[in-house]
C-alpha positions in Angstrom: -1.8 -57.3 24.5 1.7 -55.8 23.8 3.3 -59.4 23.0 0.1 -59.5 20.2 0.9 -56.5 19.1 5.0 -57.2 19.0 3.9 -60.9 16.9 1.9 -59.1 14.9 4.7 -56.3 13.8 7.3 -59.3 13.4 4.9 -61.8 11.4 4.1 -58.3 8.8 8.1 -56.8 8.5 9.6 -56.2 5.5 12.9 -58.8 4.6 16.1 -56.7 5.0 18.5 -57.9 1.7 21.7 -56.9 1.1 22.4 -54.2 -1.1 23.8 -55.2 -4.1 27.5 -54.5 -4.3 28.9 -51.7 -6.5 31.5 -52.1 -8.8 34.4 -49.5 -7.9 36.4 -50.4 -10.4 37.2 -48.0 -13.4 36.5 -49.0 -16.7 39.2 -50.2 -18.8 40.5 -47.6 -21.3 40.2 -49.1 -24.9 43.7 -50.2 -26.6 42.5 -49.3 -30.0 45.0 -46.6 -31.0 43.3 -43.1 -31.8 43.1 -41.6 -35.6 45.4 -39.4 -34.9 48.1 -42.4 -34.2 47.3 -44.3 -36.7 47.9 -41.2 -39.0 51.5 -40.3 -37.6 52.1 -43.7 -37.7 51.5 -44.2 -41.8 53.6 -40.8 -42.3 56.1 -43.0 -40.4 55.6 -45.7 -43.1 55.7 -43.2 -45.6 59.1 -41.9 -44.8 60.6 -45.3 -45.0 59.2 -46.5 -48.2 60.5 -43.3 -49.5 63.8 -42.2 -47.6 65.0 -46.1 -47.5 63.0 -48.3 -49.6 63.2 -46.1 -52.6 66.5 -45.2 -53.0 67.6 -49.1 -52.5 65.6 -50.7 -54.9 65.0 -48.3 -57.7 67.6 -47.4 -60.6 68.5 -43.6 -60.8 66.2 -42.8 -63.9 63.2 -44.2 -61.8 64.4 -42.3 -58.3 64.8 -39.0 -60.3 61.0 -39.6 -61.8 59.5 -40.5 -58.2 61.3 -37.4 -57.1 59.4 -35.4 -59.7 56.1 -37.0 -58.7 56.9 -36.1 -55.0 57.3 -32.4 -56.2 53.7 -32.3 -57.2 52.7 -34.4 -54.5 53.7 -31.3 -52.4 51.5 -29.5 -54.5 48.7 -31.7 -54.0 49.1 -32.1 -49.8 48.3 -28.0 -49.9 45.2 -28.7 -52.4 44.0 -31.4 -49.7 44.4 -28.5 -46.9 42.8 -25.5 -49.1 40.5 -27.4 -51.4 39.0 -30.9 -49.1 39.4 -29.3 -45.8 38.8 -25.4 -46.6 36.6 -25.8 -49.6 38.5 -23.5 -51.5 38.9 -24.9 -55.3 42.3 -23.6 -56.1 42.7 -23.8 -59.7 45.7 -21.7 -60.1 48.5 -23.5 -58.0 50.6 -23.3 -61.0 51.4 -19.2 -59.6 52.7 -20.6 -57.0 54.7 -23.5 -58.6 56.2 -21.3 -61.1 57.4 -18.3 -58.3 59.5 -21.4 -56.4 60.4 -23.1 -59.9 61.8 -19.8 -61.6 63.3 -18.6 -58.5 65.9 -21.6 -57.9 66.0 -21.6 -62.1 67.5 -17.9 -61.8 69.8 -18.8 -58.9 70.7 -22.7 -60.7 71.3 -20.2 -63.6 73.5 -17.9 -62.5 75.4 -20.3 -61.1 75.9 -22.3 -63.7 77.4 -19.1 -65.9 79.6 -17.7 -63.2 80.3 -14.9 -61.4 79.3 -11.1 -63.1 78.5 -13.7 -65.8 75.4 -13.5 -68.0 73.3 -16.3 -68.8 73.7 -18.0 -72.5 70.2 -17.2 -73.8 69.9 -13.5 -73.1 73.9 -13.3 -74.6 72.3 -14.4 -77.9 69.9 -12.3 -77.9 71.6 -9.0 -77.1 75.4 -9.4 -75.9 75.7 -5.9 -75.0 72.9 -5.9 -72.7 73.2 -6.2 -69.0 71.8 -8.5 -66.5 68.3 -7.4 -65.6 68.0 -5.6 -62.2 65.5 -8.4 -60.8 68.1 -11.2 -61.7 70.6 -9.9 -59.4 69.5 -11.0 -55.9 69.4 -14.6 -57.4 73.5 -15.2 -57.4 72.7 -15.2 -53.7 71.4 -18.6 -52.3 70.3 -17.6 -49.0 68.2 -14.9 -50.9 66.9 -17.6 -53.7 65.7 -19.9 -50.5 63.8 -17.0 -48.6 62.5 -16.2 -52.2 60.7 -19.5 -52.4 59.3 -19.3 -49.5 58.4 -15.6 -48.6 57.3 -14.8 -52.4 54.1 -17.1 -52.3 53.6 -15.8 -48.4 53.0 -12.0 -50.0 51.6 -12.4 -52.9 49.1 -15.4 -51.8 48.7 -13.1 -48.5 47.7 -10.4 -50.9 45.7 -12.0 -53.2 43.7 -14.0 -50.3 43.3 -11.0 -48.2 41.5 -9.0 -50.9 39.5 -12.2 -52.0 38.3 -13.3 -49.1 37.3 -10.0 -47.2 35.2 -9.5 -50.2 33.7 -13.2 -49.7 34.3 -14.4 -53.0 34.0 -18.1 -53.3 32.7 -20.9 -55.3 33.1 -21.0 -58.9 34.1 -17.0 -59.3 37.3 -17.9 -57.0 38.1 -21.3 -59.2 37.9 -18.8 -62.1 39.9 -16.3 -60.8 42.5 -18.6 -59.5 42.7 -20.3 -63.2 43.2 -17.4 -64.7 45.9 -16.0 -62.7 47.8 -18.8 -64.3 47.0 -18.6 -67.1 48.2 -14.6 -67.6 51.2 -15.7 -65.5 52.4 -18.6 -68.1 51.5 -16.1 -70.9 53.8 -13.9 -69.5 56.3 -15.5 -69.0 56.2 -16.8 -72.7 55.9 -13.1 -73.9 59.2 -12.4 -72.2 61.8 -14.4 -74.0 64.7 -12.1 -73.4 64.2 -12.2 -69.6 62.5 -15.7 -68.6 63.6 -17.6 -71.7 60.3 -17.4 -72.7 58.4 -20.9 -74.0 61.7 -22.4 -74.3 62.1 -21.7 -70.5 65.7 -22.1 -68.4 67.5 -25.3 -68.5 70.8 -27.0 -69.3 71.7 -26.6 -65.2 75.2 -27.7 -63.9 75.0 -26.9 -60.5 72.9 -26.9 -57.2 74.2 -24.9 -54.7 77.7 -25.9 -55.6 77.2 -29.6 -56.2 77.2 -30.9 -59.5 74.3 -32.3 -61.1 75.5 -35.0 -63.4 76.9 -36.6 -60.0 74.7 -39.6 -59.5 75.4 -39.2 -55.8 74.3 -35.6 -55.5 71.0 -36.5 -57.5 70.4 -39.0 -55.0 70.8 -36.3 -52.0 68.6 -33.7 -53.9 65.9 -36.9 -54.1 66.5 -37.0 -50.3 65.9 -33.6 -49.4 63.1 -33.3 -51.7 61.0 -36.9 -50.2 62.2 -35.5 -46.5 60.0 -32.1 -47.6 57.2 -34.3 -48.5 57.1 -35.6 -45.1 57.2 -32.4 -43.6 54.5 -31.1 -45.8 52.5 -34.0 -44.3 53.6 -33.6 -40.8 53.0 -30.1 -41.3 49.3 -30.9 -42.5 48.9 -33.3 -39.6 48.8 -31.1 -37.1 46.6 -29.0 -38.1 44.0 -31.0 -38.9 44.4 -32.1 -35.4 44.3 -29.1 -34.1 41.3 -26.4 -33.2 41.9 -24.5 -36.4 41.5 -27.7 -38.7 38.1 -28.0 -36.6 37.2 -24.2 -37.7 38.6 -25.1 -41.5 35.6 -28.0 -41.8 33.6 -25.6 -40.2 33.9 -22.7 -42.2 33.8 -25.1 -45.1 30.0 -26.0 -44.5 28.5 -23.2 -42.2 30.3 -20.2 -42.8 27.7 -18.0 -41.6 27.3 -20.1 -38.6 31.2 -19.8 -37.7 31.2 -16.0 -38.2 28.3 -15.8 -36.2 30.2 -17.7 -33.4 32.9 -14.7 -33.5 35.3 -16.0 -36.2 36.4 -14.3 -39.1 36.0 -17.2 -41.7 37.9 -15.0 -44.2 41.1 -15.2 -41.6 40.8 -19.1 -41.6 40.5 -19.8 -45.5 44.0 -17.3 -45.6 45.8 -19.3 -43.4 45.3 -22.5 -45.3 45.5 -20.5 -48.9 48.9 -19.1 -47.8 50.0 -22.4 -46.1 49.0 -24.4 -49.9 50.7 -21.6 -51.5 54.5 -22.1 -49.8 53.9 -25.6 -50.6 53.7 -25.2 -54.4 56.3 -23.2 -54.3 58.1 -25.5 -52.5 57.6 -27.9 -54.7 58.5 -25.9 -57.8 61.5 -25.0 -56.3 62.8 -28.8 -56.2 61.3 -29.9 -59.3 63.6 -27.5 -61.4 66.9 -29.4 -60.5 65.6 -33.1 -60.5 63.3 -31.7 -64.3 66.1 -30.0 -65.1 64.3 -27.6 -67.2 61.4 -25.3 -66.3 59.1 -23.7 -68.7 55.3 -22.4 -69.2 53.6 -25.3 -69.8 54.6 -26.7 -66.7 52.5 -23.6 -64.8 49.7 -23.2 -66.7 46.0 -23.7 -66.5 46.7 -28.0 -68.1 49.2 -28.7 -65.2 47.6 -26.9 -62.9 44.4 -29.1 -63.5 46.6 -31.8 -63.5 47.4 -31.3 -59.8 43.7 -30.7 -58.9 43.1 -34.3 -60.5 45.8 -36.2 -58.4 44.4 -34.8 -55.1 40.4 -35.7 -56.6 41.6 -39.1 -57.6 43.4 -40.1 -54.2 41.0 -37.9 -52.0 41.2 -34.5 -51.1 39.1 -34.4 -47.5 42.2 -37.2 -46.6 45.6 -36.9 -45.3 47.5 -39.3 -47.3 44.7 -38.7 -50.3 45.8 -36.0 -52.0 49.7 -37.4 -51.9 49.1 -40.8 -53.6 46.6 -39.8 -56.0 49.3 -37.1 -57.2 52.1 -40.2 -57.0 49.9 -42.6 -58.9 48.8 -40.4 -61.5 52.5 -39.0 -61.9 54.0 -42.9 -62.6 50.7 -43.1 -64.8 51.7 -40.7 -67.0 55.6 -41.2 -67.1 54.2 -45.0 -68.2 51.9 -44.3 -70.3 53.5 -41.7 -72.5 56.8 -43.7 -72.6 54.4 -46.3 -74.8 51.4 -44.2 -75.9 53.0 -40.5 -77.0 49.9 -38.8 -77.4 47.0 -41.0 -76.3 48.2 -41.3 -72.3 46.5 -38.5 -71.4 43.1 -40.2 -72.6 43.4 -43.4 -70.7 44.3 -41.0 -67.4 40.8 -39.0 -68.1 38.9 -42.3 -68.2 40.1 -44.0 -65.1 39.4 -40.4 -64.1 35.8 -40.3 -64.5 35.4 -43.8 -63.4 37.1 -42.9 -60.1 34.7 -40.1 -59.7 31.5 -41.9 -60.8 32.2 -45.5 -58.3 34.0 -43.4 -55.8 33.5 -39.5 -55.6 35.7 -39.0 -52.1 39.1 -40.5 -54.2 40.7 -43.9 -54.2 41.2 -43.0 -50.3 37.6 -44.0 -49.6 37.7 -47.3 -51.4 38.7 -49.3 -48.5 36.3 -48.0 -46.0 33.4 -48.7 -49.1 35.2 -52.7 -49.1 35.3 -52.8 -45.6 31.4 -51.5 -44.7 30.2 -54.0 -47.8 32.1 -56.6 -46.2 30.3 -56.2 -42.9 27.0 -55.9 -44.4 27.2 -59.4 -45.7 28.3 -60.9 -42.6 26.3 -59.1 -40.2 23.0 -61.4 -39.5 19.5 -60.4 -41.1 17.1 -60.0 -38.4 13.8 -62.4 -39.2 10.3 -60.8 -38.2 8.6 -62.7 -35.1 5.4 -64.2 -36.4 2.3 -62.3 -35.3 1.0 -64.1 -31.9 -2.2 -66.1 -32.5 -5.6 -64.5 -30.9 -6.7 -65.8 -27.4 
């Protein structure tokens, strides 16, 4: 009975299989190189084209003009930060411009007249009267340096502080903005005895004891100003990459929803409003000695649009966006006005609005749009199975 019983357990057992075996080994890491790589890498680019490249093939007339464009492509990298990443339309960059601009146009000034000299236009206007009191600190060019930079700190500090903590935004702070400059370049054209009013300051000699006719030494202040750029850039690039550019695009669209999470959306807007702000001035400050004039209507409400439109037309919410829009539409106009006097600005507002209209993120996005139409086309249409025929 018990051998029935044991043949009948064997014949009725369950087959023992192996267990399949487990793969231990850890996935391989993928060797595409991150955003953020790719990114430092084209900054990398960047700097060559325009610390190398540049300055060996192009003639000085064309270096000193790309040197001007990379002043308001300064302007434009802070636009990017405040405006694509902050949503804060900032209008009125031309404050900012014109507190670095006339600062180093004071100090290039004073320079160039001497020491305890006055400058030539407020001698023919009164000879008898002394230098203004505000004028003074600007013989000084360690002052005229932390000018440009701690100047747009306070007063954009100010001006952001108040603004923000009383959540104005939209179109009231666009309007607000714009019409700080234009009361600013009104001002200084009401003040001819102490800004040089519409004429503005020019006729420069020296930069910090360098002479400005020197070929060489407008080569080096070309340098310095394309090595700013990059650091702009580099600057820019880390923070988008860091936490706080995370809490910029989120502030940007849910700003309840970040202030409900325990931030103070007004304290992230400031840092980005005073960070575009040191820019400009930046900027302004370098543009006076490679211009070599500075005056009103290079801070008022037109150029200040015109710097919104280079960072629209290469894309703001981008890194290097903002930079080549305000480049391309800098050599645009230099071009265009060197053939078509008074029509340029026409043929700049119609590639403009066709910019806007094909591609409304900026001339950055056109690739990606290429690139995803591209693989639409080749990727293969799925056909419908045909409905299976009744039993």
């Amino acid at each position: 009975m018990s051998t029935d019983v044991t043949s009948t357990v064997e014949s009725t057992s369950v087959p023992v299989t192996a267990a399949p075996s487990v793969d231990r080994r850890l996935p391989r890491r993928s060797r595409r190189p991150s955003r953020d790589t790719v990114s430092l890498l084209g900054i990398g680019v960047f700097a060559f084209f325009m610390l190398v490249v540049a300055p060996a093939v192009l003639s000085d007339f064309r270096l000193n003009n790309l040197g001007k464009y990379a002043c308001w492509a300064m302007v434009a990298v802070g636009i990017g930060l405040a405006w694509g990443r902050g949503g804060m339309l900032v209008l009125g960059q031309g404050v900012y411009f014109a507190l670095g601009a006339y600062a180093m146009a004071m100090h290039l000034t004073l320079e160039t007249a001497g020491p305890d000299a006055i400058p030539v236009f407020m001698i023919l206007y009164d000879p008898l009267a002394p230098l203004p009191g505000f004028w003074e600190p600007f013989r000084s060019g360690t002052f005229t340096l932390l000018a440009v930079v701690v100047a747009p700190v306070l007063l954009a500090g100010t001006l952001g502080y108040a603004i923000f903590k009383r959540r104005v935004k939209g179109a009231y702070f666009a309007i607000l903005s714009q019409a700080l400059a234009v009361a600013l370049a009104y001002l200084i054209g009401g003040t001819i005895k102490l800004t040089g009013g519409d004429t503005g300051l020019s006729d420069f000699k020296y930069f910090f004891g360098y002479t400005l006719s020197d070929p060489v030494n407008k080569r080096m202040i070309y340098s310095i100003t394309a090595g700013l750029l990059v650091l702009c850039l580099l600057v820019v690039w880390q923070l988008y990459r860091s936490r706080y550019g995370e809490l910029l695009v989120a502030t940007r669209d849910a700003e309840e929803r970040v202030r409900f999470l325990g931030h103070d959306p007004a304290n992230i807007k400031l840092v980005a409003y005073v960070t575009a702000a040191v820019m400009a001035s930046i900027g302004g400050a370098m543009f006076v000695p490679i211009a070599g004039i500075i005056s009103p209507k290079e801070i008022g409400a037109a150029a200040s649009i015109f710097l919104i439109a280079g960072a629209a037309f290469g894309g703001r919410a981008t890194l290097f966006g903002p930079v080549l829009g305000a480049l391309l539409l800098g050599f645009g106009r230099s071009s265009l006005s060197e053939r078509w006097e008074n029509g340029w600005i026409y043929v700049l507002a119609a590639i403009f609005i066709l910019v806007t209209l094909i591609a409304p993120e900026g001339m950055a996005s056109v690739p990606r749009r290429v690139a995803a139409a591209l693989g639409s086309l080749r990727r293969p249409t799925k056909s419908t199975p045909a409905p299976k025929e009744a039993s």
